[in-house]
C-alpha positions as CSV (number, residue, x, y, z in Angstrom):
1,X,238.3,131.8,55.4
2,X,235.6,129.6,56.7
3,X,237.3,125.7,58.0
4,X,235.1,123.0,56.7
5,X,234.9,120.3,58.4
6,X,234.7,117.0,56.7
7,X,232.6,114.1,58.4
8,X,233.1,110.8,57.9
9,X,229.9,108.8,56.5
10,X,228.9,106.0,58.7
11,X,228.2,102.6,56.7
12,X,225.5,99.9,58.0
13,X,224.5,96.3,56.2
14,X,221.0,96.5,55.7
15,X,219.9,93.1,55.2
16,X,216.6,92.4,52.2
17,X,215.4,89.1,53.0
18,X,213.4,86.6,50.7
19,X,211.9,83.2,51.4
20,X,211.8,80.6,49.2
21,X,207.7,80.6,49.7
22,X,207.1,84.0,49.3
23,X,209.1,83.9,46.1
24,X,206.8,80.7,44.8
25,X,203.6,82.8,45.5
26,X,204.9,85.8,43.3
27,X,205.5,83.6,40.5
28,X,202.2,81.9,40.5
29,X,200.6,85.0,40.9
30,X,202.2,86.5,37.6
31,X,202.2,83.6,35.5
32,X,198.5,83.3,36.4
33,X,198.6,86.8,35.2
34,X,200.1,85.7,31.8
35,X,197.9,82.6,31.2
36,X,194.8,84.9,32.1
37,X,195.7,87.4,29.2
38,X,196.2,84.6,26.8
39,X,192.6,83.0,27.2
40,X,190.4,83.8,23.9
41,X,194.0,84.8,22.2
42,X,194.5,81.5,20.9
43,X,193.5,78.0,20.3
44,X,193.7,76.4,23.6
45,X,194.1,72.7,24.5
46,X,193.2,71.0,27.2
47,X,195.1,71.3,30.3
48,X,197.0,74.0,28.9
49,X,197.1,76.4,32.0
50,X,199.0,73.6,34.0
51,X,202.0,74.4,31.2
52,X,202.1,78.5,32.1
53,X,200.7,78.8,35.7
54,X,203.5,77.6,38.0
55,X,202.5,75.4,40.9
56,X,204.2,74.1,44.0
57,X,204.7,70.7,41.8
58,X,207.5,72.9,40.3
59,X,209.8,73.4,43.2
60,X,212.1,71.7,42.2
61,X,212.8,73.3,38.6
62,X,211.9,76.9,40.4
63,X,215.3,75.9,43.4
64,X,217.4,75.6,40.7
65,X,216.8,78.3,38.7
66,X,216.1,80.5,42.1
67,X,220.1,79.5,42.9
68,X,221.5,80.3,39.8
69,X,219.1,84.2,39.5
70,X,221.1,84.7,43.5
71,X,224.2,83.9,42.4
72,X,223.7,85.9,39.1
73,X,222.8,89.0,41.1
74,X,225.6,88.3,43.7
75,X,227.8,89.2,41.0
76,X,226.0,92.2,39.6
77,X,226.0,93.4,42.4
78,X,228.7,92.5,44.1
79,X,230.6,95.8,44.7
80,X,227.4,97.1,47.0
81,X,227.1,94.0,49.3
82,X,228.9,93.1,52.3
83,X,230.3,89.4,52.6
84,X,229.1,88.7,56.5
85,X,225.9,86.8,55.1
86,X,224.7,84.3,53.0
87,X,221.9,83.1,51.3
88,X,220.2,79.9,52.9
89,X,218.3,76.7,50.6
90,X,215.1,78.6,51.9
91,X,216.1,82.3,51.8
92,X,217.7,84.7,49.4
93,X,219.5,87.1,50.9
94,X,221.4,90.6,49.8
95,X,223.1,92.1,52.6
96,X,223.9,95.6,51.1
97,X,226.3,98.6,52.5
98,X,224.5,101.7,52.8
99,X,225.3,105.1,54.3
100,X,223.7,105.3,57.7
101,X,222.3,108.9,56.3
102,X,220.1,108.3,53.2
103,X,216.5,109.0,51.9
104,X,213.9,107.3,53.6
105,X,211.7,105.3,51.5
106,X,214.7,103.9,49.8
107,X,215.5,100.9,51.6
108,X,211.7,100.0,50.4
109,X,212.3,100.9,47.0
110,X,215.6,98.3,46.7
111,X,213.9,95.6,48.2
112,X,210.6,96.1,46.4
113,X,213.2,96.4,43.0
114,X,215.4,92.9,44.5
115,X,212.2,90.8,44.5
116,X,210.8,91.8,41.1
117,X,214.2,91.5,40.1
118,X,214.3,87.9,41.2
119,X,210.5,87.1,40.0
120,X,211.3,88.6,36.6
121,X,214.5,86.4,36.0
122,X,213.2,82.9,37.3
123,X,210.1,83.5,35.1
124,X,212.3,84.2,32.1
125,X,214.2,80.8,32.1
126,X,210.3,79.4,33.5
127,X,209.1,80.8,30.0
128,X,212.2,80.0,28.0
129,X,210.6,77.3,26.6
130,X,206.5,78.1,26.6
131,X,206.6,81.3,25.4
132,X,209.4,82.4,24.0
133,X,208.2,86.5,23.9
134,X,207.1,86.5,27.2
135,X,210.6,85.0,28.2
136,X,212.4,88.1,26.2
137,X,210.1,90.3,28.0
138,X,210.7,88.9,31.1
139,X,214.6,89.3,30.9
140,X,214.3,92.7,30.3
141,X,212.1,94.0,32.7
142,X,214.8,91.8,35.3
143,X,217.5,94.2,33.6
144,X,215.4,97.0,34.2
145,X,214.8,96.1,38.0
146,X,218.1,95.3,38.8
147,X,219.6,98.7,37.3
148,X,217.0,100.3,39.3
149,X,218.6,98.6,42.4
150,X,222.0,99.6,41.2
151,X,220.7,103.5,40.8
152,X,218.9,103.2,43.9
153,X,222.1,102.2,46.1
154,X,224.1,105.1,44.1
155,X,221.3,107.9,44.8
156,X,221.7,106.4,48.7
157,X,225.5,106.4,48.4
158,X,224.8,110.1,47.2
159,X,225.6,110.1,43.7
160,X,224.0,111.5,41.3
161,X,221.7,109.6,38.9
162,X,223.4,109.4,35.3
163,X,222.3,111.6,32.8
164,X,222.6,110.6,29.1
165,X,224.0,112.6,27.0
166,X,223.4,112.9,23.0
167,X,226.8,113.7,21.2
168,X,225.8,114.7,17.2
């Protein structure tokens, strides 16, 4: 009888990186997106776009709700990330444990999946209040984007995807 011998996988912390600025400028992008679509849907006042189309005026409202998306995904994720780093006031940060052997092109799928992740959530609560359909829409596409980081980490942590199953 054949011996198999067992390896031992090696782990690394691969560190996904986002400023503060490079977040702003994906959520003006997309809400520009939004307040494009709605032109010749509706009766429009004056000045309306400034109410959809986040600016750099909105810092502020954007930090806060930027702080509480991180620390919401800290915890969803929590049981993939290593605790040796920390977000900054001007960076999110997700420092995730990952085989040292794994598909290539995933490391760009998670942290293309962690960014729209946090775009979709802060525009949610950004929404909330403007339009209330785009805000539900919003939230799920987030859901969607952060189970797609949580099945991209298991397919790199070598477990197969989840199949559903239909029991009569």
């Amino acid at each position: 009888m054949k011996e198999m011998k067992e390896e031992k996988k090696k782990w690394e912390t691969v560190i996904f990186s986002f400023s503060e600025d490079q977040i702003l400028r994906e959520l003006t992008a997309e809400s520009s997106y939004v307040a494009k679509s709605l032109v010749g849907t509706a009766e429009l006042q004056p000045g309306w776009s400034r109410s959809i189309v986040v600016s750099e005026e909105d810092r502020p409202f954007l930090g806060r709700w930027l702080s509480d998306v991180r620390d919401e995904m800290t915890r969803a994720l929590s049981a993939y990330l290593s605790g040796d780093f920390a977000s900054t006031e001007s960076n999110v940060v997700f420092a995730v444990v990952l085989p040292e052997r794994r598909a290539q092109g995933l490391d760009e799928s998670i942290c293309h999946q962690l960014e729209r992740a946090i775009v979709h959530a802060v525009l949610a609560q950004w929404f909330a209040s403007k339009l209330p359909e785009e805000s539900a829409r919003r939230l799920l596409q987030y859901q969607g984007a952060l189970s797609a980081v949580k099945s991209d980490i298991g397919l790199a942590r070598n477990r197969r995807p989840h199949r559903p199953t239909n029991y009569f």
